[in-house]
N, C-alpha and C positions, 0 to 999 in steps of 0.2 A: 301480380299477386291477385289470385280471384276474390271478389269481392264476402258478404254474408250470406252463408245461404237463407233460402225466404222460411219465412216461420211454417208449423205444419198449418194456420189456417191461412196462408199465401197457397204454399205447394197444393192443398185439397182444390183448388178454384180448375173447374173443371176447361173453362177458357183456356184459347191460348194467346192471348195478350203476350203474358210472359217470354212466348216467342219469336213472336215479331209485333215491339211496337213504337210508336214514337212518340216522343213524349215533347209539344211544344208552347211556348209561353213566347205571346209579342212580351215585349217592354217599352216603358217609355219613363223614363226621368224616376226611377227605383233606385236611387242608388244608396240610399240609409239600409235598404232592406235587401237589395236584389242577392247578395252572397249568401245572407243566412236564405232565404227561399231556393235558390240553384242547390246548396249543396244539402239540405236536405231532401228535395227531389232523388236527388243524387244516391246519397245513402239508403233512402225509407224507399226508392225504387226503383231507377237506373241499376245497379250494380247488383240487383239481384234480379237481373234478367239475360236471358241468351242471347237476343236481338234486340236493341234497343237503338234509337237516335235518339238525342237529345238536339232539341232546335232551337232559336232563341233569335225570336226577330223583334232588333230591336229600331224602333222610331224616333229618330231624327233628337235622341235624349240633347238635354244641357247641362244638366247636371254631373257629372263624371259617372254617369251608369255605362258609359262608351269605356271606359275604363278600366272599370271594373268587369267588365265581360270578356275583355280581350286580356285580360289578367287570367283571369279562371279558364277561359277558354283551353289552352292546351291541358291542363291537369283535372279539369271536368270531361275531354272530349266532346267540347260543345260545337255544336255545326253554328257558327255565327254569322247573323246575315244582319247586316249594319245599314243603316240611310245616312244621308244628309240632310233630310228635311224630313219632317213633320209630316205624316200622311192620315194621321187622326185613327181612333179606335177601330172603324167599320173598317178600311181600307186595309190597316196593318192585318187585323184578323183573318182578313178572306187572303191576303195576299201569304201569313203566314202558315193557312192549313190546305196554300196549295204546295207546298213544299214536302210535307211527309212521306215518305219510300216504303212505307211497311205494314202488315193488313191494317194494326189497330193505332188510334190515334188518343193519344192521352190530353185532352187541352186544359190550357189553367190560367187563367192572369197569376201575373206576377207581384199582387202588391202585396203578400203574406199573409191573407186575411184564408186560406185556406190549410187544413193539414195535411201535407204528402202520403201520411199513412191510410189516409180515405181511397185512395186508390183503388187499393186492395177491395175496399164496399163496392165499388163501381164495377171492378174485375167480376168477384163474385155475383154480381147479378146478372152481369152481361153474360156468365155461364149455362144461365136462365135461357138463353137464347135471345135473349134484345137484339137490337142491332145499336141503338143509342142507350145510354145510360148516362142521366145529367144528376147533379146532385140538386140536394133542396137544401138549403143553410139553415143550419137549425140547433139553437139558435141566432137570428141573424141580431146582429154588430152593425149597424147602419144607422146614420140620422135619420129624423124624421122623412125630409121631402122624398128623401131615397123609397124609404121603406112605407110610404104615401102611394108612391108610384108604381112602386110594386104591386100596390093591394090594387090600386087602379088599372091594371095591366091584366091581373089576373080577371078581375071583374070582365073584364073587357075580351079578352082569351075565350071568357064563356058565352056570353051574349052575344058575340057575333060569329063566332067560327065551332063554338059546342066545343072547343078544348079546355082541358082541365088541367092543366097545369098548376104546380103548386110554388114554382121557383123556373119560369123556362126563362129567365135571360139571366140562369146561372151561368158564370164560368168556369165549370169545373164540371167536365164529362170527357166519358169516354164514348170511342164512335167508331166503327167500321169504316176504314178508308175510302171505300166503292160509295158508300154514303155520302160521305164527303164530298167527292168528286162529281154524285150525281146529284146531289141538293144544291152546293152552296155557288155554282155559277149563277142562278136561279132566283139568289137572294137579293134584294135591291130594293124592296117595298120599306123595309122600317130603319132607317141609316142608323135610329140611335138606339136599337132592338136589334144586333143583328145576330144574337142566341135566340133569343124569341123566334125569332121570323125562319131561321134553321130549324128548329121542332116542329113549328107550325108545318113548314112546308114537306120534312118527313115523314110528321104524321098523315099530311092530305096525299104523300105518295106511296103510302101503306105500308110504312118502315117500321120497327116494333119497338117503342120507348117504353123508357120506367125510368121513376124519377127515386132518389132515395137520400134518406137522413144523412149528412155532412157537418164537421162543423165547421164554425163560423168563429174570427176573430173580428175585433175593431183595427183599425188602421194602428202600426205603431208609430207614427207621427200623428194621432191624433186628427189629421186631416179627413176632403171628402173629394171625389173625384167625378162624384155628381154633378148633374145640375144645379145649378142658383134656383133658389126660388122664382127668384121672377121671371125664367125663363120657362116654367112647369105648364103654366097656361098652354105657351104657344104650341110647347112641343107637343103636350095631350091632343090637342086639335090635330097638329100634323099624324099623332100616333093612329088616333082616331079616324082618320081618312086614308091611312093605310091600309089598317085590320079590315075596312070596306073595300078596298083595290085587291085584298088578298081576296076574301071570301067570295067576290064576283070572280077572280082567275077560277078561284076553287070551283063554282058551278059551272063554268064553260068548260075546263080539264073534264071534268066528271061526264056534264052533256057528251062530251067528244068522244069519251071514252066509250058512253054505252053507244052511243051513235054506231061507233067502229065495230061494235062486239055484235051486232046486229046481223043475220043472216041477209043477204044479198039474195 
């Protein structure tokens, strides 16, 4: 039975997302929440598309989310890629958006603090001709040290690399596959930024971003998936000695570049 068809301001989105795209979320230990997030995916934009995957890599959970995946799996049409251990945020990420088969890629965390029907914002801009479109959470739902880090990150995005981001270690964009496959081998400078360091390295490889309004939930278990405070110190410095390892590759790419372009 075909699903709904998409409203007239889904069908106007001059992209074609709609027809070919994948839409994927690592997981890890979601299991209060991961059903209600899957199946609204599902509904607000799975099933009103012509080509779609839906992917679902989930890490090394304890919680019964291994359960719950393989439960919904056949009646979602979920492509389920499961571990046994623990590979942590950076790893699962890169390892899960090497898997997509289709031009456009939809990413998202799983822990329900976004709305599936945002989607459709990111479609519609990337109509624009982007090639990324990340969201900005707004208003964002975060505790302090999170949302401390954030403002620290942005600060930091501009003083050292002249990027302007307003939210780049969102999880919630949409991206051109060939993007994907040609940035995020590449990625390895900030293990605990590894949105961040994706736009950054996009934008220094002259890919065409725009960032745009989303909203933002609080966790529904109240919880934070963040840093401890006392750990904010040390990572800042580690973050900090990245953003300087990025921004030197950045002027030796660039040297090399014009070096090459140079008439012989």
């Amino acid at each position: 039975m075909p699903g709904p068809k998409p409203t007239p301001a889904e069908s106007s989105i001059m992209i074609q997302p709609q027809d070919s795209l994948s839409i994927v979320l690592p997981v890890y230990n979601e299991a209060a929440t991961i059903e209600r997030v899957l199946r609204d995916l599902h509904a607000k934009i799975a099933v009103k598309l012509a080509d779609v995957e839906f992917i679902v890599a989930e890490d090394g959970s304890t919680d019964g989310t291994k359960e719950v995946l393989q439960r919904l799996a056949p009646e979602l049409k979920l492509r389920l890629v499961t571990g046994r251990e623990r590979k942590g945020y950076t790893r699962a990420v890169k390892d899960a958006l090497a898997l997509p088969t289709r031009e456009w890629v939809f990413f998202t965390d799983s822990d329900g603090q976004q709305e599936a029907e945002d989607f459709w914002t990111l479609a519609a801009k990337a109509s624009e001709g982007y090639d990324v479109v990340t969201g900005v959470k707004t208003p964002r739902h975060d505790p302090w040290p999170r949302l401390a880090l954030s403002r620290g990150l942005r600060a930091m995005n501009r003083v050292l690399l002249g990027a302007r981001f307003r939210d780049a270690n969102c999880g919630f964009r949409l991206m051109r596959r060939e993007v994907v496959k040609a940035v995020l081998p590449r990625v390895n400078r900030l293990p605990l930024f590894i949105n961040t360091e994706f736009l950054l390295r996009a934008q220094a490889q002259g890919y065409r971003i725009a960032e745009v309004e989303v909203r933002h939930y609080a966790r529904e278990d109240g919880g934070s998936r963040g840093l401890p405070p006392s750990r904010i110190p040390r990572e800042v410095a580690l973050l900090v000695r990245g953003l300087v390892e990025l921004r030197g590759e950045f002027k030796r790419d660039g040297a090399a570049q014009t070096a090459a372009a140079r008439p012989r």
